[in-house]
PQR file with spaces between the fields and no chain letter, atoms N, CA, C, O and H, PARSE charges and radii, in Angstrom:
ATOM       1  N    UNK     1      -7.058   -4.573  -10.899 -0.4000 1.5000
ATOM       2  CA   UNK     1      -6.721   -3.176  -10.872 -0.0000 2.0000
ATOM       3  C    UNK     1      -7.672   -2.431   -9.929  0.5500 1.7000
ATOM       4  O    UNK     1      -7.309   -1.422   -9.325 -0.5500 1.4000
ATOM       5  N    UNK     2      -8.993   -2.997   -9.811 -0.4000 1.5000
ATOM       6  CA   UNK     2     -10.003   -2.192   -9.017 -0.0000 2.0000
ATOM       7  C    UNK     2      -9.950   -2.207   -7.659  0.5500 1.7000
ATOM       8  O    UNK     2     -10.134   -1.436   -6.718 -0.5500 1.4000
ATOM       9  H    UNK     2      -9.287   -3.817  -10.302  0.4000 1.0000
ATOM      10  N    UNK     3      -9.522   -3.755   -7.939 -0.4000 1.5000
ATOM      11  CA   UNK     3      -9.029   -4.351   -6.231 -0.0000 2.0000
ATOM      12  C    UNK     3      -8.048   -3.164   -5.543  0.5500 1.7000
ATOM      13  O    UNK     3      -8.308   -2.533   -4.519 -0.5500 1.4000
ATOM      14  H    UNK     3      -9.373   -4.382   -8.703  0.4000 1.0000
ATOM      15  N    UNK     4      -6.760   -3.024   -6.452 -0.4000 1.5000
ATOM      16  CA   UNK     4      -5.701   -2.057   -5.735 -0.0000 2.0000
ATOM      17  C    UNK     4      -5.899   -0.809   -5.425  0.5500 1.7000
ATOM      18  O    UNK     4      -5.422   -0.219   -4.456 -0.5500 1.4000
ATOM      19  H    UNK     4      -6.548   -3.536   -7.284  0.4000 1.0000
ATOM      20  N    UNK     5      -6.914   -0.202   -6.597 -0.4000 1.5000
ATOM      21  CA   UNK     5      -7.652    1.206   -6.481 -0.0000 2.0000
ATOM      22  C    UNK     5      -8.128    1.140   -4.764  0.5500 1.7000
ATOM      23  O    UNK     5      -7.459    1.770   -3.945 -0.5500 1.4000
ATOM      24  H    UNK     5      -7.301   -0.682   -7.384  0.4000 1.0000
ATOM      25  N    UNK     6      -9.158    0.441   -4.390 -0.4000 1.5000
ATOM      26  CA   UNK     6      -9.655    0.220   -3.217 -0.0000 2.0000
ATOM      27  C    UNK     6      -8.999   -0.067   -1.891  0.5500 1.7000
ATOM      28  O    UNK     6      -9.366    0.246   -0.759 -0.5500 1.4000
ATOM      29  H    UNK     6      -9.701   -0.071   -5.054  0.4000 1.0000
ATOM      30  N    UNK     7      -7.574   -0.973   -2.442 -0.4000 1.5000
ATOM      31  CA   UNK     7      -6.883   -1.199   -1.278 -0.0000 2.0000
ATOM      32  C    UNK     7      -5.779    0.417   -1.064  0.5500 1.7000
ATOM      33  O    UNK     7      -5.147    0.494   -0.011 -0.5500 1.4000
ATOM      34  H    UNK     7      -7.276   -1.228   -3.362  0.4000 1.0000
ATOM      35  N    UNK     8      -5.663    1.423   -1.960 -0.4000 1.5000
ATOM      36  CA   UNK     8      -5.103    2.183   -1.711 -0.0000 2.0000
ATOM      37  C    UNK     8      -5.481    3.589   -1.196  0.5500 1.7000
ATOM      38  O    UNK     8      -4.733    4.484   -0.802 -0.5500 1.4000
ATOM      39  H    UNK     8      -6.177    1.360   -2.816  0.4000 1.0000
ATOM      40  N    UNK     9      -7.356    3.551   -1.337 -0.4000 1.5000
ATOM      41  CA   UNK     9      -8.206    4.335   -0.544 -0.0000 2.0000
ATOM      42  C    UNK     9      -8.141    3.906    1.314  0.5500 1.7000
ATOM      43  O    UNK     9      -8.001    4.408    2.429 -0.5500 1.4000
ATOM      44  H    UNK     9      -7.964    2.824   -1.657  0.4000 1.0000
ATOM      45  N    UNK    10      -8.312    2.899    0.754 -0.4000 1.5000
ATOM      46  CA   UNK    10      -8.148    2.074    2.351 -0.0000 2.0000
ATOM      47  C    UNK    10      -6.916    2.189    3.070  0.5500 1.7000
ATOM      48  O    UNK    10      -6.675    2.780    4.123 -0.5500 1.4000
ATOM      49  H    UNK    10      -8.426    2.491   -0.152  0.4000 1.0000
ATOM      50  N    UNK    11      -6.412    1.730    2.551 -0.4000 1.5000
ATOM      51  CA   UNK    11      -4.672    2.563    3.020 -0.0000 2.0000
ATOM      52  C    UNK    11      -4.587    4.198    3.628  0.5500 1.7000
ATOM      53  O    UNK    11      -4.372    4.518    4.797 -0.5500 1.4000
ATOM      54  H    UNK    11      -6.608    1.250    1.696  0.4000 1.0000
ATOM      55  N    UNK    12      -4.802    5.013    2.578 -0.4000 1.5000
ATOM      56  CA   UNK    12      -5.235    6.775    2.980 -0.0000 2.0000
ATOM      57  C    UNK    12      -5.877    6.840    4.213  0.5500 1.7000
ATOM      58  O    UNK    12      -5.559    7.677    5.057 -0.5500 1.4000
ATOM      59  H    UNK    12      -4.978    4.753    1.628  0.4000 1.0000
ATOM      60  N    UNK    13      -7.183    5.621    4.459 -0.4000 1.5000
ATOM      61  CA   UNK    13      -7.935    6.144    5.946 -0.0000 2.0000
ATOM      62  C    UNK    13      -6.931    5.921    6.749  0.5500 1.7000
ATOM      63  O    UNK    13      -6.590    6.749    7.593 -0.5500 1.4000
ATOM      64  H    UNK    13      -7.442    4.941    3.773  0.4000 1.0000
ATOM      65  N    UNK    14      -6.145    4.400    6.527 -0.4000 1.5000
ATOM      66  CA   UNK    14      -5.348    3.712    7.624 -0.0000 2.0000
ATOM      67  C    UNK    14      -3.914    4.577    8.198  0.5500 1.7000
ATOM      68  O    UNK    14      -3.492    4.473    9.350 -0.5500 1.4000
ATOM      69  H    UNK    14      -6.423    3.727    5.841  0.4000 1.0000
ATOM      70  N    UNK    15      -3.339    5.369    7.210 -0.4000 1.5000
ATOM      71  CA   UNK    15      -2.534    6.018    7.334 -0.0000 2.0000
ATOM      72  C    UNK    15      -2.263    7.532    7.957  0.5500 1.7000
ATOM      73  O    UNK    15      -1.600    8.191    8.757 -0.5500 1.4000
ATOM      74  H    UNK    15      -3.682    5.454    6.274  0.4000 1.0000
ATOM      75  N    UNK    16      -3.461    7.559    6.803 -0.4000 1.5000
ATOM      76  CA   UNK    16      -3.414    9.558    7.154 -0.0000 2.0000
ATOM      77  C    UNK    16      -2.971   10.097    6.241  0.5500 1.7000
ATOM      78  O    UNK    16      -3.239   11.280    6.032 -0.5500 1.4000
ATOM      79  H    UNK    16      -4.000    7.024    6.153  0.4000 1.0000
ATOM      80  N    UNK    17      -2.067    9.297    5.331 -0.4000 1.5000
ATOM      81  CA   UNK    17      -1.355    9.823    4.280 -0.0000 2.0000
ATOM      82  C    UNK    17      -1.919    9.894    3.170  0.5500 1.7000
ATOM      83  O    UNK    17      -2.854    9.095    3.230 -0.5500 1.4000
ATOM      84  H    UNK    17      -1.849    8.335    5.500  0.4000 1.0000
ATOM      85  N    UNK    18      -1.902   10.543    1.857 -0.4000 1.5000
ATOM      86  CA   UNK    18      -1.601    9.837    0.728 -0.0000 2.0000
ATOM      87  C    UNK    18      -0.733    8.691   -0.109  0.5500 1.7000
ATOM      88  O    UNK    18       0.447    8.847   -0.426 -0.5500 1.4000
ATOM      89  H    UNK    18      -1.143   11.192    1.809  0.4000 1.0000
ATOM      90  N    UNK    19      -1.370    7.745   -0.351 -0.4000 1.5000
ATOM      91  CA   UNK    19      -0.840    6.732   -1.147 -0.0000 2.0000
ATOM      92  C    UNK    19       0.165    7.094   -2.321  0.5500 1.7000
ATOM      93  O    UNK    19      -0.134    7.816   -3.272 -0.5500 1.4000
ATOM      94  H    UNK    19      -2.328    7.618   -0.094  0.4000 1.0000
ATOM      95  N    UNK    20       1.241    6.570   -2.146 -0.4000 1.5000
ATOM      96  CA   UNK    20       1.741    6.962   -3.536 -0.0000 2.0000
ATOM      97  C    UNK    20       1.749    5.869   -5.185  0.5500 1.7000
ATOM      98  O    UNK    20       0.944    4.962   -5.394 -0.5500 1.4000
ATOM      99  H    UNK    20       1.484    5.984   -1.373  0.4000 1.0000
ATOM     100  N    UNK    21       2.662    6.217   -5.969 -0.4000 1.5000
ATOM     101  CA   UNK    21       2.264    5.362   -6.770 -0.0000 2.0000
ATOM     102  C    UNK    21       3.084    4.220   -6.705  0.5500 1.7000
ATOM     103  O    UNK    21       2.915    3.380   -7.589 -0.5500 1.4000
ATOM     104  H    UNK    21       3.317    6.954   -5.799  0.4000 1.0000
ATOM     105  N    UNK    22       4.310    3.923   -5.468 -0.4000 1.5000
ATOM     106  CA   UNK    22       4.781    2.906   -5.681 -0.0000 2.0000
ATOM     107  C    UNK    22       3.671    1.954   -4.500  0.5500 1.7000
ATOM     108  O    UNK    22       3.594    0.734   -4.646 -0.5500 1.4000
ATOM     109  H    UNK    22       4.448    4.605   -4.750  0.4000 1.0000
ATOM     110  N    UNK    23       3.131    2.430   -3.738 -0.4000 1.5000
ATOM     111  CA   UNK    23       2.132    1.453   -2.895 -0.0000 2.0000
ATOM     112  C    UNK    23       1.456    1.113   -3.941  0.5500 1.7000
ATOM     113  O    UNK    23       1.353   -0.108   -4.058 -0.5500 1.4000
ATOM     114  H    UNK    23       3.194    3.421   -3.619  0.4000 1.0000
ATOM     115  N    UNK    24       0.770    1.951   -5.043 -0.4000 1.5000
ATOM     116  CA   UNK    24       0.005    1.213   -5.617 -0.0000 2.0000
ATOM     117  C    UNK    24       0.781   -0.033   -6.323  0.5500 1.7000
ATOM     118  O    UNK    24       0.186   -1.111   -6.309 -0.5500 1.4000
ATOM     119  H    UNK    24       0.853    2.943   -4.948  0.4000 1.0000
ATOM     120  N    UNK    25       1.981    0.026   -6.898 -0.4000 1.5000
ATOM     121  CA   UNK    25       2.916   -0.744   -7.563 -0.0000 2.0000
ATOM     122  C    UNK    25       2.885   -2.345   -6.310  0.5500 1.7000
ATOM     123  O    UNK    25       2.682   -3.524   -6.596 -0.5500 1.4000
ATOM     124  H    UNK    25       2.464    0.902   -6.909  0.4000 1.0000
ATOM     125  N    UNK    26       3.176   -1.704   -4.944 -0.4000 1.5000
ATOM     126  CA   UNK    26       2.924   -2.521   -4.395 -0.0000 2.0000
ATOM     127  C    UNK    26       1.925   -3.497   -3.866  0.5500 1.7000
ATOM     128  O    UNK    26       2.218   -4.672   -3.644 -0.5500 1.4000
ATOM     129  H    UNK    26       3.341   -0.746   -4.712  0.4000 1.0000
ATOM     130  N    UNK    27       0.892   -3.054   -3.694 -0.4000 1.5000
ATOM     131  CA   UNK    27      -0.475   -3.824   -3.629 -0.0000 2.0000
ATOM     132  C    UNK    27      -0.404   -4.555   -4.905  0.5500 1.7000
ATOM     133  O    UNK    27      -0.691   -5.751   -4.864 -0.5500 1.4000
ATOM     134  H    UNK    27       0.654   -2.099   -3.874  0.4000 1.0000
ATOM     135  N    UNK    28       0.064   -3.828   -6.475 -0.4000 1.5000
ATOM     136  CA   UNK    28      -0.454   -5.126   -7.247 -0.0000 2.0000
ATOM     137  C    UNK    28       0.428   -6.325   -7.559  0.5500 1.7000
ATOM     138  O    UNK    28       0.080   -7.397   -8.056 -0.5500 1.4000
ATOM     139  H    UNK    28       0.297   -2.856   -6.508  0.4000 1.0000
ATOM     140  N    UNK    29       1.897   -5.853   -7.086 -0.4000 1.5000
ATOM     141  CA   UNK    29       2.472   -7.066   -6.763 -0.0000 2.0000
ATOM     142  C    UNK    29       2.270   -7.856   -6.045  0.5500 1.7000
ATOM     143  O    UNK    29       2.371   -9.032   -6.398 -0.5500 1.4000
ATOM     144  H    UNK    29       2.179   -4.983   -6.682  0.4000 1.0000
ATOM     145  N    UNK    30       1.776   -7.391   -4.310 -0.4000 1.5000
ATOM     146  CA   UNK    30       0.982   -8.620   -3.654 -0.0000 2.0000
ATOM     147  C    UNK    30      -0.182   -9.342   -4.359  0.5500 1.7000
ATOM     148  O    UNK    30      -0.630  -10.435   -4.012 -0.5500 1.4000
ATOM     149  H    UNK    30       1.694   -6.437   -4.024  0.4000 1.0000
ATOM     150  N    UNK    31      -0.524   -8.753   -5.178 -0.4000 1.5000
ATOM     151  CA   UNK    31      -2.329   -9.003   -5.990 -0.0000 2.0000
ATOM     152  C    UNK    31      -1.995  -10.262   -6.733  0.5500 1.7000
ATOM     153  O    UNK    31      -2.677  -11.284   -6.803 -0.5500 1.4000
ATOM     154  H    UNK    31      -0.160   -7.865   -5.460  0.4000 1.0000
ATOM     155  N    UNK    32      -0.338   -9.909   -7.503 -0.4000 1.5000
ATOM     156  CA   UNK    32       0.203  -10.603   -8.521 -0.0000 2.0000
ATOM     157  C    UNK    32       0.741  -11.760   -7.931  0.5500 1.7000
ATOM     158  O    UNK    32       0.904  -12.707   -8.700 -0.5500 1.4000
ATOM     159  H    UNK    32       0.216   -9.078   -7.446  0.4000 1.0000
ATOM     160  N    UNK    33       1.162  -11.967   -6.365 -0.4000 1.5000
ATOM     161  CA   UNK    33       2.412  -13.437   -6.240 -0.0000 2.0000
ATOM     162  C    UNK    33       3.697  -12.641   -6.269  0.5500 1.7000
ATOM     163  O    UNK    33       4.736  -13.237   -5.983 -0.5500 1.4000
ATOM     164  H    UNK    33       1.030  -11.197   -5.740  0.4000 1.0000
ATOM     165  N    UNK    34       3.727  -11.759   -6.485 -0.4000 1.5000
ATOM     166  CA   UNK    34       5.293  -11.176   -6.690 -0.0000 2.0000
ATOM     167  C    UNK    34       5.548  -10.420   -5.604  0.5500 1.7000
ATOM     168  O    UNK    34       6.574   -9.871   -6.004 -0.5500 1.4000
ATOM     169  H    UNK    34       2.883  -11.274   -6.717  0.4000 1.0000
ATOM     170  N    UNK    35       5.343   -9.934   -4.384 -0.4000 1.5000
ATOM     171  CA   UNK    35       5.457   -9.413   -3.275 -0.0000 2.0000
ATOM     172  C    UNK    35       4.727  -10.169   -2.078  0.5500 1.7000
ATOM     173  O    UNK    35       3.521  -10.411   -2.086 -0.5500 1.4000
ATOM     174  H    UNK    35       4.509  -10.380   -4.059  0.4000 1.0000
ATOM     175  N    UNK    36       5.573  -10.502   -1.079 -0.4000 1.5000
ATOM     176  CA   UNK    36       5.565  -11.288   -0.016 -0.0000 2.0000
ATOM     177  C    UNK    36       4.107  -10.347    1.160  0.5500 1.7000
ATOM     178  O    UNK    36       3.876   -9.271    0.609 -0.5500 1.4000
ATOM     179  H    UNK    36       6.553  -10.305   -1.072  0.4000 1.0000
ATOM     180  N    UNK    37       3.559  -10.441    1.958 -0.4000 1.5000
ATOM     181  CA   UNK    37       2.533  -10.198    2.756 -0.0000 2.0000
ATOM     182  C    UNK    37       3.773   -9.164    3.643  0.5500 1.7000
ATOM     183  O    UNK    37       3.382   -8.078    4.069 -0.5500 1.4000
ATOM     184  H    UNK    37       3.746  -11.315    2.406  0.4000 1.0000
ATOM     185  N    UNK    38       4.677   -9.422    3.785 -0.4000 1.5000
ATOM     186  CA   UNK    38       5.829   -8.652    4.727 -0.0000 2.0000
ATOM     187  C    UNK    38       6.430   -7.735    4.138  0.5500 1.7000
ATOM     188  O    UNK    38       6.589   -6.702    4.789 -0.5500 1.4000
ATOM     189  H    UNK    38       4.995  -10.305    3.439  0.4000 1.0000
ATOM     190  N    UNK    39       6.844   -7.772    3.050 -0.4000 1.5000
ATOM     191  CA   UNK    39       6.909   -6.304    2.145 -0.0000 2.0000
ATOM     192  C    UNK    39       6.006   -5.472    1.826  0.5500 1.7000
ATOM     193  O    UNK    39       6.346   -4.309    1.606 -0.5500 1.4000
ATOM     194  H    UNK    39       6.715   -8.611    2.522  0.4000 1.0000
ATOM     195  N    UNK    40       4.853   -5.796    1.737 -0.4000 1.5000
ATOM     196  CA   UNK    40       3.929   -5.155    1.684 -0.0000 2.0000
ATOM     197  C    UNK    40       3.607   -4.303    2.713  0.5500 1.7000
ATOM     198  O    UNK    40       3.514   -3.076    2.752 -0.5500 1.4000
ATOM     199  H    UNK    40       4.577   -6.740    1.915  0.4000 1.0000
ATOM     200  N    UNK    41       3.414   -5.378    3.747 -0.4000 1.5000
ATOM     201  CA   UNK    41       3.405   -4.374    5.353 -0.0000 2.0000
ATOM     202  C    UNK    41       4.311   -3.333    6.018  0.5500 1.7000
ATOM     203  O    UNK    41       4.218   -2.528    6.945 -0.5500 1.4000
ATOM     204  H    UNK    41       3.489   -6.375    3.714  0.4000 1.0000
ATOM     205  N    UNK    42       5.354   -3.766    5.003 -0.4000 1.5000
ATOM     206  CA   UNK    42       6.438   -2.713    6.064 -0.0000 2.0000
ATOM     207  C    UNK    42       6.504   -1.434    4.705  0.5500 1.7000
ATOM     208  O    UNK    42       7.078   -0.352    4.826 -0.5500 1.4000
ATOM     209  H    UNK    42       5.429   -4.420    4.250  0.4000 1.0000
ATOM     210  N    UNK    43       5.843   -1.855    3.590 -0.4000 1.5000
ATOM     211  CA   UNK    43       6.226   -0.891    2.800 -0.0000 2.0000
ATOM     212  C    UNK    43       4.872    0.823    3.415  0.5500 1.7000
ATOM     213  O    UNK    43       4.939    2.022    3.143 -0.5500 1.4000
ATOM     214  H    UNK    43       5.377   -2.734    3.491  0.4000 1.0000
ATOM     215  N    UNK    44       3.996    0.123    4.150 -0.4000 1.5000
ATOM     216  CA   UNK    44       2.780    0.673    4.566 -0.0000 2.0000
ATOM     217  C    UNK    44       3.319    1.288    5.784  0.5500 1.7000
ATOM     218  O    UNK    44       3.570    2.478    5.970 -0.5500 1.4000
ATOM     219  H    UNK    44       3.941   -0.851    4.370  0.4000 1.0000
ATOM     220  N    UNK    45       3.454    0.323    6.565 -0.4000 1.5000
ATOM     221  CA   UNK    45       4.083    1.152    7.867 -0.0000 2.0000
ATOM     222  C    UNK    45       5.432    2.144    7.862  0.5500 1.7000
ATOM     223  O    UNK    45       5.807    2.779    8.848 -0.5500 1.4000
ATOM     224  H    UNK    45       3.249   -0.644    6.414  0.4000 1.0000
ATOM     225  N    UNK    46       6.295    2.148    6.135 -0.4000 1.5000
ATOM     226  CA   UNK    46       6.919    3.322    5.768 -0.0000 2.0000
ATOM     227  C    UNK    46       6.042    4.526    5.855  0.5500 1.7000
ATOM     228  O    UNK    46       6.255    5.404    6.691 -0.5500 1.4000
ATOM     229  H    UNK    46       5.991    1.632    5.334  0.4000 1.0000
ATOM     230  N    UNK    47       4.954    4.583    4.912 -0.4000 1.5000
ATOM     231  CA   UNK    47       4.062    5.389    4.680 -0.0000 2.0000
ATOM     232  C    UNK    47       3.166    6.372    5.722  0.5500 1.7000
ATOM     233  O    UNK    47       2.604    7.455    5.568 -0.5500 1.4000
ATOM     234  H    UNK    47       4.781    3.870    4.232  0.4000 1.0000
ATOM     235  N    UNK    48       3.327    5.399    6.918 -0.4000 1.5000
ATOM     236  CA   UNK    48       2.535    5.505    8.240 -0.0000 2.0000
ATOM     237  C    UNK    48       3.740    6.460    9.202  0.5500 1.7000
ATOM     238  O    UNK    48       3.593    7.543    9.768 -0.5500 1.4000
ATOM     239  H    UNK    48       3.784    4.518    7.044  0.4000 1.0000
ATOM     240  N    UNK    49       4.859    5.622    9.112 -0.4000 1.5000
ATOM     241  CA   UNK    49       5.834    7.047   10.236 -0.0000 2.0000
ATOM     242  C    UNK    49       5.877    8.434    9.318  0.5500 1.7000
ATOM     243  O    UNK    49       5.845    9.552    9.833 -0.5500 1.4000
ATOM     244  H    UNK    49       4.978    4.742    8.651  0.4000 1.0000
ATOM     245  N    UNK    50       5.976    8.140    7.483 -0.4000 1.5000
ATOM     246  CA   UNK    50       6.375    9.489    7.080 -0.0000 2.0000
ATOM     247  C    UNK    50       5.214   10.749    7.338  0.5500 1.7000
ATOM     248  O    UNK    50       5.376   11.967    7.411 -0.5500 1.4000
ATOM     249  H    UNK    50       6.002    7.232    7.064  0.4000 1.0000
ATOM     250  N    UNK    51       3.965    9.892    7.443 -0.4000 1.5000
ATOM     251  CA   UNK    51       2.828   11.093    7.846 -0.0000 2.0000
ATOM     252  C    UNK    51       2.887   11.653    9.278  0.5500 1.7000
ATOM     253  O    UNK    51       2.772   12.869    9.425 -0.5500 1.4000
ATOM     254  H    UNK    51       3.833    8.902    7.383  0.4000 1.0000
ATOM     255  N    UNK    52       3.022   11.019   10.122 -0.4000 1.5000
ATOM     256  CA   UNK    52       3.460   11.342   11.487 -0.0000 2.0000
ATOM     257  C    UNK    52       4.369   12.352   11.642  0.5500 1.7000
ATOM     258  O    UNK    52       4.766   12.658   12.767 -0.5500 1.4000
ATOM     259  H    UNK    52       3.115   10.031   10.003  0.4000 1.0000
């Protein structure tokens, strides 16, 4: 859980955005085995055009 806390601060610098709560949903499915490295990424680079 602390892990995702951190990966979703990290995210905020990377973005610009605020994180929402399904990124967080998502990081802990990557955390978990249950989300692929490629869903993850594109769910981020969603996050990344909507701040733009």
């Amino acid at each position: 859980m602390y892990l995702a806390i951190i990966a979703c601060l990290l995210i905020l610098i990377y973005t610009g955005g605020q994180p929402t709560k399904r990124t967080y949903e998502m990081i802990c499915f990557y955390l978990l085995g249950w989300a692929s490295l490629e869903e993850l990424e594109a769910h981020i680079e969603k996050l990344k055009a909507k701040s733009l």
